[in-house]
C-alpha positions in Angstrom: 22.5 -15.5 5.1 24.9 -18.4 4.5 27.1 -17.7 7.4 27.5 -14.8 10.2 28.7 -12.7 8.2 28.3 -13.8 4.3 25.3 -13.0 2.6 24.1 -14.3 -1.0 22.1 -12.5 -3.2 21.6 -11.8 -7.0 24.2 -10.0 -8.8 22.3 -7.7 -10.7 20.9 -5.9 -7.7 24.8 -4.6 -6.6 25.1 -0.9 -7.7 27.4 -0.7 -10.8 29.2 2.0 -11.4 30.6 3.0 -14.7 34.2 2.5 -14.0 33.3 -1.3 -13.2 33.7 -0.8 -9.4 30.3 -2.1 -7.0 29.2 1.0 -5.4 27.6 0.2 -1.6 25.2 -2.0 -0.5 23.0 -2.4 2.8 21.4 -5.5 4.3 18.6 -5.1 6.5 17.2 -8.0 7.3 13.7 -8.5 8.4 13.1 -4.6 7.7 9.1 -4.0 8.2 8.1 -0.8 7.7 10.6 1.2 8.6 12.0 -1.2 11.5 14.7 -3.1 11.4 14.8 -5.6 14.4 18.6 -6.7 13.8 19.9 -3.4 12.6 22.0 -3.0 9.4 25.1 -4.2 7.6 26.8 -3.2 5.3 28.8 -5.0 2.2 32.8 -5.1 2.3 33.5 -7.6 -0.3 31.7 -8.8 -3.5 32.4 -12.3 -4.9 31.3 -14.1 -8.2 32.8 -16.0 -11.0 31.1 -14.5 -13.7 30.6 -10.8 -13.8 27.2 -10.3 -15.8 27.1 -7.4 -17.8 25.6 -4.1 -17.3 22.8 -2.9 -19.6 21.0 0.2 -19.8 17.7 -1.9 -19.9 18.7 -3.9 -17.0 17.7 -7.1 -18.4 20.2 -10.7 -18.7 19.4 -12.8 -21.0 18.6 -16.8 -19.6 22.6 -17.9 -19.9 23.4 -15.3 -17.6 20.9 -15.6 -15.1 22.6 -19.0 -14.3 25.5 -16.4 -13.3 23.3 -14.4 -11.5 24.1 -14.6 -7.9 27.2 -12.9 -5.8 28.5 -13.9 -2.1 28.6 -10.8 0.1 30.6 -10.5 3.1 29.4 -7.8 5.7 31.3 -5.6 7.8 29.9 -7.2 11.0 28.7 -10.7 12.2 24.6 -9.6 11.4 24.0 -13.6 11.2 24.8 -14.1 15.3 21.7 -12.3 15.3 19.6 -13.6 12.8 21.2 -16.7 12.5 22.0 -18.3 8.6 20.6 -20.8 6.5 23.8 -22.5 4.8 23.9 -23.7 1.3 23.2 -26.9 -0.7 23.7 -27.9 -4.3 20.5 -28.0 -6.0 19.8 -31.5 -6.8 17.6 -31.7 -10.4 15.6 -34.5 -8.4 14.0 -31.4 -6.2 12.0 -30.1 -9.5 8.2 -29.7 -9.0 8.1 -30.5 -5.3 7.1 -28.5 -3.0 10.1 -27.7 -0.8 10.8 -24.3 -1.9 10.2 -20.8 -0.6 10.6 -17.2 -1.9 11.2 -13.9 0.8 11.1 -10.4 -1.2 10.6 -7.3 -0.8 8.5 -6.3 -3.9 8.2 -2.9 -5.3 4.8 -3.7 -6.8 3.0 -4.1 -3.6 3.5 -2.3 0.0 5.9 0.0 -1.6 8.6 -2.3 -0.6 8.2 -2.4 2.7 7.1 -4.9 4.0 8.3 -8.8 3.4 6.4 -10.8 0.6 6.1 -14.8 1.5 5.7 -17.5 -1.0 5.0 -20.5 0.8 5.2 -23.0 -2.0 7.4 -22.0 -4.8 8.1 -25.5 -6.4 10.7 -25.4 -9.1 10.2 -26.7 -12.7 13.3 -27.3 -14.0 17.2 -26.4 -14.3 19.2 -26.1 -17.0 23.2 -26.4 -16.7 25.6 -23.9 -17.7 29.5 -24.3 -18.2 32.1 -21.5 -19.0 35.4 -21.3 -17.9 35.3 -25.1 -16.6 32.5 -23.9 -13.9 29.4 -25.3 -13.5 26.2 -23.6 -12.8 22.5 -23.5 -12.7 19.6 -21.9 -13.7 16.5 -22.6 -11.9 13.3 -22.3 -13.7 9.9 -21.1 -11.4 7.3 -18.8 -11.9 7.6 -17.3 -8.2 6.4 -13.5 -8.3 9.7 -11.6 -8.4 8.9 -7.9 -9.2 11.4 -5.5 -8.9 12.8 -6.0 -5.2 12.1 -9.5 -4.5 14.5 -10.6 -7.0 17.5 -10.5 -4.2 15.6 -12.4 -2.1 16.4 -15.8 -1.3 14.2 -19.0 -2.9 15.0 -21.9 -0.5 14.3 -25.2 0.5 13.0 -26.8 3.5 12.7 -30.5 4.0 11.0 -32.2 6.8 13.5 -33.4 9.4 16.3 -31.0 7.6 17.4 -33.3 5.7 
């Protein structure tokens, strides 16, 4: 959550469908078993720059990772609830330390059903990417990111916030 009702996740996990339209989408957040604590919200708009391209094998290549991500506004104010994290441009300086934490819900383990925590996720590197006269970035790790964690969020947290 980046706002109360604007959501970010990665771009490959919206439902495609042939004729190029996104198909629907559900957040749930803090789902556990079955429960969800805040209740559900559903997407109304899509929004990225770059659409990534839809393969049967499901796989981007690196360029297009850097691409990967799409803002998501709900249909109701979920973050009142949860609250929201905001946003920050990833500063190369932040590579290798140990800021950064991953939430997923893998496939592999628990059946997806329960939240997966990486505590320390450190970052390697990133590598820049331009098209169109936009900038953005991929960022290396080697976070565990099975099939269902890959929509979940990798984020910083500094002592004192700042």
């Amino acid at each position: 959550m980046v706002g109360a009702r604007l959501m970010v996740t990665a771009q490959h996990c919206l439902d495609r469908r042939r004729d190029g339209s996104v198909g629907w989408m559900k957040f749930t957040p803090a789902y556990y078993d079955g429960q969800a604590p805040y209740g559900s919200a559903n997407a109304e708009k899509f929004r990225y720059y770059h659409k990534n391209p839809h393969r049967a094998s499901g796989r981007l290549y690196e360029s297009e990772f850097a691409w990967d991500h799409v803002v998501v506004k709900l249909n109701w104010h979920i973050g009142k609830k949860t609250g929201s994290w905001g946003a920050r441009i990833y500063h190369p300086s932040w590579n290798g330390k140990s800021y950064w934490k991953h939430i997923g819900y893998g496939g592999d383990k628990l059946r997806g059903q329960r939240p997966l925590f990486h505590n320390i996720a450190p970052i390697h590197s990133a590598v820049a990417y331009t098209k169109g006269g936009r900038k953005s970035m991929l960022l290396k790790h080697t976070i565990d990111s099975a099939g269902g964690q890959s929509g979940g969020p990798v984020f910083g947290h500094w002592k004192g916030g700042g």
